[in-house]
Structure formats: structure tokens, C-alpha cells
C-alpha positions in Angstrom: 85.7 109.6 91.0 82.4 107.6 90.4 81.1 105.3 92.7 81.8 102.3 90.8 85.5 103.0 90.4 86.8 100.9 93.7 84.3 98.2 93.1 86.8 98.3 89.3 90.2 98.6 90.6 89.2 95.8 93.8 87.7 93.5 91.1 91.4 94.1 89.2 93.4 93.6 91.7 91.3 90.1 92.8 91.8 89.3 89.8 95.4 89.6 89.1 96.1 88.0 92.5 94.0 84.7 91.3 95.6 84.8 88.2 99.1 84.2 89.5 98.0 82.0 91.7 95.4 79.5 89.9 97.0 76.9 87.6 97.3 76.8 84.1 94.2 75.1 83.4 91.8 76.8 85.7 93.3 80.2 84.2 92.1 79.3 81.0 88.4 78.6 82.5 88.5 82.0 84.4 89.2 83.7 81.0 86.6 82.5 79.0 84.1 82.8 81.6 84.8 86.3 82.1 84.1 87.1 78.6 81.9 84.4 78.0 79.2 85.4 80.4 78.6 88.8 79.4 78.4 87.7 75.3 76.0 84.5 76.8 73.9 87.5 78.2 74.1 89.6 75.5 72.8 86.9 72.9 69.9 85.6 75.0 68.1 89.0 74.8 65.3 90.1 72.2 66.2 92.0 69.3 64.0 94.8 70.6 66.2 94.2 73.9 69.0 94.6 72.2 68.0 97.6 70.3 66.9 99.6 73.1 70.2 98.5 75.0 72.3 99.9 71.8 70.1 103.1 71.8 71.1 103.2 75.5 74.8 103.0 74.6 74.9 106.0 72.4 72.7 108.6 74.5 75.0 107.7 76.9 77.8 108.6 74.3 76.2 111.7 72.9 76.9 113.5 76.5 74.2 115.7 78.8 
């Protein structure tokens, strides 16, 4: 199992657990933040940024 694997499933499980208990509105908030951040990042790097991040993507793909 990798080392980041708990840090996923805890990170799951919080979530679910906030999701049943937020309300409606602040469920809606949580959900676009989540994926919103990430894309946010994403889009404020430099296209060289962004190339060397995609380059990273598909060594990682291609195996050792």
C-alpha cells in the first residue's frame, strides 16, 4: 500500500461524514471548491509549467 493511501481513504471518509451533515447550501460550496481549487491552480501556471507538468504525467504513465 503507498504511503498516501490513508491520508485518501481519511480524507474520504471526512468527507462523507461533512457531507451528510452540512446543509444543502454549504454542500454545494464544498463541491465546487473541491474541484474548483485544483482547475484555479492548474490555469494560473505557465504554459511551459504546464507542459513540463503534462510531460510529468505520462513518464509517470509509461512505467519504470
Amino acid at each position: 500500500m503507498a504511503k498516501s493511501t490513508p491520508v485518501v481513504v481519511g480524507g474520504i471518509a471526512v468527507g462523507l461524514i461533512l457531507f451528510l451533515l452540512l446543509p444543502t447550501a454549504l454542500k454545494w460550496i464544498a463541491i465546487i471548491a473541491v474541484i474548483g481549487v485544483p482547475v484555479a491552480g492548474y490555469l494560473m501556471l505557465d504554459p511551459s509549467q504546464r507542459r513540463r507538468l503534462r510531460e510529468q504525467r505520462r513518464r509517470r504513465r509509461i512505467g519504470p
